[in-house]
C-alpha positions as CSV (number, residue, x, y, z in Angstrom):
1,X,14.3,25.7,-4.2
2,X,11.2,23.7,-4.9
3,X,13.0,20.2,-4.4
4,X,14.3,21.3,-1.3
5,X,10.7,22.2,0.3
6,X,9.3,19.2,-1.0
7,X,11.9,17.2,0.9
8,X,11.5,19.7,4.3
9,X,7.7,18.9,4.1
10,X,7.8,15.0,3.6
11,X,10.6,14.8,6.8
12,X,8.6,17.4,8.8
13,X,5.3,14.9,8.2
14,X,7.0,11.7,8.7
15,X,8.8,12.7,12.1
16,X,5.1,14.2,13.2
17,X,3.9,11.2,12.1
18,X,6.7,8.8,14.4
19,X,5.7,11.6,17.1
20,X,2.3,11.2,16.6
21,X,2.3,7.3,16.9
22,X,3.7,7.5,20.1
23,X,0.5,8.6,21.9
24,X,-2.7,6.4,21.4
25,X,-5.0,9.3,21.0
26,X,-3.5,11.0,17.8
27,X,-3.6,7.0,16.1
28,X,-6.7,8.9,14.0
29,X,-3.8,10.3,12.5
30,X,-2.0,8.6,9.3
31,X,0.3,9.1,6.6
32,X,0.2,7.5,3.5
33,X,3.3,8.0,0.8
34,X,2.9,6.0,-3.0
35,X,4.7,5.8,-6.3
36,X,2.6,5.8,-9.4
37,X,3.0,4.7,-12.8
38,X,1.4,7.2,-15.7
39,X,0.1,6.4,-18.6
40,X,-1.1,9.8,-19.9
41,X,-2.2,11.9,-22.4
42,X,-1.6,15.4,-23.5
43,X,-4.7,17.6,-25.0
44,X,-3.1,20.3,-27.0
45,X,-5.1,22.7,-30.1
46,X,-7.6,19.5,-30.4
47,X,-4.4,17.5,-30.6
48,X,-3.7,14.1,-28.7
49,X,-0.4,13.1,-27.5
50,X,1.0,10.1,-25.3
51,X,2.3,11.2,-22.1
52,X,3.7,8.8,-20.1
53,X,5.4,9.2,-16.4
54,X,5.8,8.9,-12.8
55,X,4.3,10.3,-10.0
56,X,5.0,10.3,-5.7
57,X,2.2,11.8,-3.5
58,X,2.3,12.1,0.4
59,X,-0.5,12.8,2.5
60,X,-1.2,13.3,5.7
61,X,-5.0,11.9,7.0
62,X,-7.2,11.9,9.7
63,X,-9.5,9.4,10.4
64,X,-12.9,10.8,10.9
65,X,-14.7,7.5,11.1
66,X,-13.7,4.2,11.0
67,X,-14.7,4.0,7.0
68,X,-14.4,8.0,6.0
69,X,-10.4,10.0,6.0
70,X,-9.7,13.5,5.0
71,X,-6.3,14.9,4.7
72,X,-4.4,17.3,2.8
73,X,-1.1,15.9,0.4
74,X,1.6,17.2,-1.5
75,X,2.5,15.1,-5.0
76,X,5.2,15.5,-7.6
77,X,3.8,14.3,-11.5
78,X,7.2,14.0,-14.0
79,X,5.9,13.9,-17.5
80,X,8.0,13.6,-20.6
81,X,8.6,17.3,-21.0
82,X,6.2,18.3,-17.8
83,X,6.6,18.6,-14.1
84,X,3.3,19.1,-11.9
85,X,3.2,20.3,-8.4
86,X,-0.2,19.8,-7.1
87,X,-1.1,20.5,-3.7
88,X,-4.7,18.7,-2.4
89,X,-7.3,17.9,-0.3
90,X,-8.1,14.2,-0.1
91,X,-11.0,12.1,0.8
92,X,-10.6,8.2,1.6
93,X,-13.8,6.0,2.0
94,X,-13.3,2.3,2.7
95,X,-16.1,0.1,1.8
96,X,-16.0,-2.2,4.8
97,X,-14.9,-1.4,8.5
98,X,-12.7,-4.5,8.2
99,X,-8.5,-4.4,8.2
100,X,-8.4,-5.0,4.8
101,X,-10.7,-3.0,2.4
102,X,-11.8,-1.9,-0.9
103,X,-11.7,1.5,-1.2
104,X,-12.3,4.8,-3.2
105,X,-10.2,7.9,-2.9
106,X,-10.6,11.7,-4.5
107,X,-8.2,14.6,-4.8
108,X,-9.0,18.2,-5.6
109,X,-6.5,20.9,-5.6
110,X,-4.1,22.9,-7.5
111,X,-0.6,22.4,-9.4
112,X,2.1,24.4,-10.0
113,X,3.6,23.6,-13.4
114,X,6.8,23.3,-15.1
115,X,8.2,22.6,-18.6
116,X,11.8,21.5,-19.2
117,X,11.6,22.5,-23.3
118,X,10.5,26.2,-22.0
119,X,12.0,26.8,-19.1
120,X,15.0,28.3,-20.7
121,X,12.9,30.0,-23.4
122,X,12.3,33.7,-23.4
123,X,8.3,34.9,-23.7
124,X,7.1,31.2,-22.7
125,X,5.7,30.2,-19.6
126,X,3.8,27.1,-18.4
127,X,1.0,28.2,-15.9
128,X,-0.2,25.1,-13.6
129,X,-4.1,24.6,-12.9
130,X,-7.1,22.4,-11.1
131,X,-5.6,18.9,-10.3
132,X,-8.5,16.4,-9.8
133,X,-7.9,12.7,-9.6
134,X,-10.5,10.0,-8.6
135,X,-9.1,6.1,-7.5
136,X,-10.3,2.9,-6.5
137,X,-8.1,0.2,-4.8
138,X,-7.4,-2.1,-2.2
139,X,-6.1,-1.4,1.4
140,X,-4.0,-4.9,2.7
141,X,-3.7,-4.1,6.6
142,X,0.2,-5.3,7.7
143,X,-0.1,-5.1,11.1
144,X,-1.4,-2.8,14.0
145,X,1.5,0.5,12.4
146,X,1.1,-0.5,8.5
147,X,-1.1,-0.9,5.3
148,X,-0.6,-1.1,2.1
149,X,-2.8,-0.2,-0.9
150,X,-3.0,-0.5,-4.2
151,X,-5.3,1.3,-6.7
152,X,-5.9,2.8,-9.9
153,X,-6.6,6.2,-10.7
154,X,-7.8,8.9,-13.4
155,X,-6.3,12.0,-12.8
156,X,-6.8,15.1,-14.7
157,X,-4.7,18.2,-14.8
158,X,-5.8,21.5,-16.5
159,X,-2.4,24.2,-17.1
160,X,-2.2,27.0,-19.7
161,X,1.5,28.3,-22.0
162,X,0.9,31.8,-22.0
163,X,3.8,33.0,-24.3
164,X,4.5,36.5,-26.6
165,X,4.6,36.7,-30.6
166,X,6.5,39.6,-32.1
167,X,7.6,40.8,-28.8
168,X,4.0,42.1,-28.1
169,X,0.9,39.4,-28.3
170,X,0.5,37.5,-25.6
171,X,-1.4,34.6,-26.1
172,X,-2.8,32.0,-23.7
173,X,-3.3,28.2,-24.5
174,X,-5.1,25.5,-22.6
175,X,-3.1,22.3,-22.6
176,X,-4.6,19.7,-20.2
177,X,-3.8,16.1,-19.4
178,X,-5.9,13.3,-19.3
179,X,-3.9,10.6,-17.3
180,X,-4.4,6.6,-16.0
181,X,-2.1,5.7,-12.8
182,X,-1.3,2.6,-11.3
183,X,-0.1,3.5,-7.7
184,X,1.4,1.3,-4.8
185,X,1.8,2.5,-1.0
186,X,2.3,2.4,2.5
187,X,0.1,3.7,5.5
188,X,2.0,4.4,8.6
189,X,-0.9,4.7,11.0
């Protein structure tokens, strides 16, 4: 069910997005779509363990100056065991009004959260959390419809396991992840 809005949102943005081209008044308006590698961590009762992964974001920006963007995105983080579903606001600052630029990008929202070793488990449940993730990279400018940009990021993703001892304690863990991600991506402007 998930899957399936995920894919209805990211066709629903791109053909707004073709729309939108169309008309030179909405080119304020861009989407941007990247793959990340993860190299992450998991923070479990003071433990430390290596998560590694993948991640795909989509977002949809405006452009409110020629060097500031805000937008809202949609991502999907696949851990080793972990699945994240974070939803975001995100702001884009370039450092120079040039084609190609240096910039700095920050997300703030909130993930659902899965687990594949408890999804199937009785009296376990993995709650999702604040998703924060700060990046710095490079924007190479294609031509007048295209960019694409490179960059490396810190993300950080707080969840809680809430799960039920003896049929009748429920306790409530914090398990957060501590993550570095190198992403690639295209702007359609």
């Amino acid at each position: 069910m998930l899957n399936k809005t995920l894919i209805t949102i990211i066709v629903l943005s791109l053909s707004a997005q073709l729309n939108a081209t169309t008309l030179e008044k909405v080119r304020k308006l861009h989407t941007h779509i990247s793959g990340s590698y993860i190299v992450g961590a998991q923070i479990f009762n003071d433990n430390i363990l290596y998560e590694p992964g993948c991640a795909i974001n989509l977002s949809n920006n405006y452009q409110l100056k020629k060097r500031v963007s805000l937008g809202l995105g949609i991502g999907y983080l696949s851990l080793v065991d972990e699945n994240f579903y974070p939803i975001y606001t995100e702001f884009t600052g370039y450092k120079s009004k040039d084609k190609n630029s240096p910039l700095v990008k920050f997300q703030i929202g909130y993930s659902l959260a899965g687990n594949k070793l408890t999804k199937n488990m009785n009296y376990y449940d993995m709650k999702g959390g604040i998703y924060f993730d700060w990046a710095a990279g490079y924007k190479w400018n294609l031509n007048e419809n295209y960019s694409i940009i490179s960059s490396f990021h810190y993300t950080q993703q707080f969840s809680k396991l809430a799960y039920t001892m003896y049929n009748s304690f429920e306790h409530i863990e914090s398990v957060d992840y501590a993550m570095i991600r190198f992403s690639f991506g295209i702007t359609i402007h």
